[in-house]
C-alpha positions in Angstrom: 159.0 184.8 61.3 156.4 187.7 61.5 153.8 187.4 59.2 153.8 189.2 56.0 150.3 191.5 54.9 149.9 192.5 51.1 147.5 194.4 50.0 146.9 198.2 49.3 146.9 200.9 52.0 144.0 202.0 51.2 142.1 199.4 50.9 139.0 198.9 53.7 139.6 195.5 54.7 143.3 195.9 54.5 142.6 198.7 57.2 140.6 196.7 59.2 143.0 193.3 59.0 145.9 195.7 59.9 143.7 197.6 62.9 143.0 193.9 64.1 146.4 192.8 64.3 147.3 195.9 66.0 145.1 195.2 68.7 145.8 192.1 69.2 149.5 192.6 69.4 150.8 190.8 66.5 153.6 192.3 65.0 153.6 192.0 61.0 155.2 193.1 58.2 153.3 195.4 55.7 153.8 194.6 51.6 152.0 198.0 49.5 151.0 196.4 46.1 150.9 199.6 44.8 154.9 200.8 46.0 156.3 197.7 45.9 154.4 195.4 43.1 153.6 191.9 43.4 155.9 189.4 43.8 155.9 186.4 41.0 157.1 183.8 43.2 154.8 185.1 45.9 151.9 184.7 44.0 152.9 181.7 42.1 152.7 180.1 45.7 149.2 181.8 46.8 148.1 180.9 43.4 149.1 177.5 44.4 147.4 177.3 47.9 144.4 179.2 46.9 143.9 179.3 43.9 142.8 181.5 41.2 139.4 181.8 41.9 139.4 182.9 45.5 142.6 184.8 44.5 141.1 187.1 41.5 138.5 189.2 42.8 135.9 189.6 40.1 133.4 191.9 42.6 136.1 194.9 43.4 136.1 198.4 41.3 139.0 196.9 39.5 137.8 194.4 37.7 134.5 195.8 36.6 136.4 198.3 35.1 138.3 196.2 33.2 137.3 195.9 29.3 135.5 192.1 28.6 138.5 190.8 26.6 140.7 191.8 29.6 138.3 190.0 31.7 137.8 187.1 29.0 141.7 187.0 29.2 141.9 185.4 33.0 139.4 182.6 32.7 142.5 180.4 33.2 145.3 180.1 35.9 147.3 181.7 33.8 145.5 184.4 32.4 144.9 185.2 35.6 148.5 185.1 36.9 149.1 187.7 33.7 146.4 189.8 35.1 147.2 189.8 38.8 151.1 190.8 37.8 149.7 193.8 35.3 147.0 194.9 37.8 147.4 194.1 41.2 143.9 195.9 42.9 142.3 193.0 41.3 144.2 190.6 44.3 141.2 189.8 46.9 142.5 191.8 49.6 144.7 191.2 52.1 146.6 188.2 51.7 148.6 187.2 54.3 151.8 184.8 54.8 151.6 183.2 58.0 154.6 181.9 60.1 153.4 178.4 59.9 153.6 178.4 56.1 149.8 179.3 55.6 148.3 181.3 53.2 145.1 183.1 53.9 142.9 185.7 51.7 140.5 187.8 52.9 140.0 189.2 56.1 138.6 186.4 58.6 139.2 187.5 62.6 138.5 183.7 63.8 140.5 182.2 61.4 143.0 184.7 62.3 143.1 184.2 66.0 143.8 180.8 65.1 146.7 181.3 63.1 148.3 184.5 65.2 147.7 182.8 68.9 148.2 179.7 68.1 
């Protein structure tokens, strides 16, 4: 299985977890928010391993742009889930699905090097 990178092409960490891969070698598989949407059952499982907290991002462009009752709406998992679906730049940024079954967020190059060489 390759892994599998969502996140938004545009996006400055996505750039920079997709420029790392690259140079390290390892083939993956590119999933555009923005084109292709966010897959429920995908992130009913990151919602799952992560969990809404470090899956929401409450400190991008998105969010802070949202109106309060919006934001007031995603206190809980599912709020959140609701909000993730309807917006999807509001997803910390990139998530990845990992051959082994793992789940990470963010962009972490040691944690990476871990997973991709492992």
């Amino acid at each position: 299985m390759t892994p599998i990178l969502y996140g938004i092409p545009n996006c400055d960490t996505v750039k920079k977890a997709r420029a790392w891969l690259a140079d390290q070698g390892v083939a993956h598989v590119f999933h555009d928010f923005r084109k292709q949407g966010v897959p429920p059952a995908r992130l009913d499982a990151w919602l799952q391993a992560a969990g809404p907290d470090r899956l929401l991002n409450r400190q991008g462009t998105t969010w802070r742009k949202l109106d309060p009752a919006v934001q007031a709406r995603s206190t809980d998992a599912e709020g959140a889930r609701a909000l993730m679906l309807e917006q999807p730049s509001v997803i910390k940024r990139p998530v990845v699905e990992w051959p082994d079954g793992g789940i990470t967020v963010g962009f972490d190059a040691a944690q990476w090097t871990l997973r991709s060489h492992p």
